[in-house]
N, C-alpha and C positions, 0 to 999 in steps of 0.2 A: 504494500500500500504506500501509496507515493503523496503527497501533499505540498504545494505550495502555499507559503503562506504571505499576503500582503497587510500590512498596518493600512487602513487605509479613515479620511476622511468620512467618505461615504462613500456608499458603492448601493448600486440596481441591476436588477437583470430582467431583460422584456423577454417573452416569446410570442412570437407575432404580433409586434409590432404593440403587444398592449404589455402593463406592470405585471408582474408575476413577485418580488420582493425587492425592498430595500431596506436598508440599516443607516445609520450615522456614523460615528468614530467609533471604531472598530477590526474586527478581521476580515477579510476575505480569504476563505479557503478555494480552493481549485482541490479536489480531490481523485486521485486513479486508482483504479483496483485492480488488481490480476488476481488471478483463479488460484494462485497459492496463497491468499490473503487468510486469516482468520480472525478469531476475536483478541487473542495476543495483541494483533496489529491493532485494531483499532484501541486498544487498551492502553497501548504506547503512544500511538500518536494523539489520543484525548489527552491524555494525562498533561504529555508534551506542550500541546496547544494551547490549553487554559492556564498554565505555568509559566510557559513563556514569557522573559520579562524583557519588553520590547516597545513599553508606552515609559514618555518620561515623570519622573517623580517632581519634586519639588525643585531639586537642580538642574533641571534637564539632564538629565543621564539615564538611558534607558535602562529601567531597574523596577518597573510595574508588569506585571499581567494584566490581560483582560478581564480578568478576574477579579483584580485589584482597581481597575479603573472602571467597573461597570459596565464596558465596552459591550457590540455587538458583535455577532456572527452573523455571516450570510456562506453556506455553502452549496459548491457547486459540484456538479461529479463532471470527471474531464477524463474521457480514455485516452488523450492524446497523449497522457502524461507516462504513459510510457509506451509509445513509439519507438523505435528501435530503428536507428538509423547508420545501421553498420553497411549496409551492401544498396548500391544507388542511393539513389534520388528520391525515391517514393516512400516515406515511412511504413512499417510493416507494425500492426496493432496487435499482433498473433497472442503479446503477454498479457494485453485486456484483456481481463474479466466480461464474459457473454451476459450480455442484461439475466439472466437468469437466477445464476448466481452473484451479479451487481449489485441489482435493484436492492434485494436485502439487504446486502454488507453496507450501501450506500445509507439504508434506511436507518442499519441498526448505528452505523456512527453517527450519523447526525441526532440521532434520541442521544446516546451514552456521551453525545459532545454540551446535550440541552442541557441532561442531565449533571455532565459536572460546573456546567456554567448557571445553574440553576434559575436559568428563565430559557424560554424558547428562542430556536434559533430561526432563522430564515435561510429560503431552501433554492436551489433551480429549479429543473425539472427534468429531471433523468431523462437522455434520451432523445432530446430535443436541439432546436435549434435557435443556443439563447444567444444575445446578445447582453455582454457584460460591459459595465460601464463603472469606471473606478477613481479615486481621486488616492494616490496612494502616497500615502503620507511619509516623507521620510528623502527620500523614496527607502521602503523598507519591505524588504520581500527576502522568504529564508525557505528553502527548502528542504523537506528531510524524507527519508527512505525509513521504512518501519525495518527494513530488510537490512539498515545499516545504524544496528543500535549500539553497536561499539566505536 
């Protein structure tokens, strides 16, 4: 399970062409999932995200969580995120996770992500064709691998 993560001012995301969600100062997640993912993974990377301290404190030094500042979430699911771009030109998705087993893992991180931020989080919509729109603060964007916890 692969996640980027953006600080950002605000962020929304339309599908066709109408609102589907928006937050304030906050996260933006991008999330990928491959078919070796389990609940470990999202265990690690919840824990990760809500902990992260990456909002400034009193000094300006980034040294708060979201957790710490109140902040939003909006996540989104993205199989691009792990494309595989060893041989041509054309990215190969082969390590995506098939909405099947996705849609779930997608579902159950996003509750275990509400749940340790302890209010609801805002969603995409799996599957679809959103358009994300961000103001990202910092600029601050950190990416981590559940598969690279050492």
């Amino acid at each position: 399970m692969r996640i980027v993560i953006q600080r950002v001012s605000n962020a929304f995301v339309t599908v066709n062409s109408r609102a589907k969600s928006a937050i304030g100062e906050g996260l933006l997640i991008l999330l990928g999932i491959e078919a070796a993912d389990n609940q470990d993974d999202i265990d690690f990377l919840v824990k990760k995200t809500v902990n992260l301290r990456i909002f400034a404190d009193e000094n300006g030094v980034m040294n708060r969580s979201v957790l710490e500042t109140g902040g939003e979430i909006l996540c989104v699911s993205q199989f691009t995120l792990h494309a595989s771009t060893k041989k041509g030109n054309r990215p190969s998705y082969i390590k995506a996770a098939k909405p099947d087993f996705a849609i779930p893992m997608y579902n159950r991180f996003c509750e275990d992500l509400a749940n340790a931020l302890g209010k609801e989080i805002q969603t995409g919509e799996f599957g679809a064709d959103m358009q994300v729109v961000l103001l990202n603060d910092g600029p601050v964007t950190i990416i981590i691998d559940s598969k690279n916890k050492e």
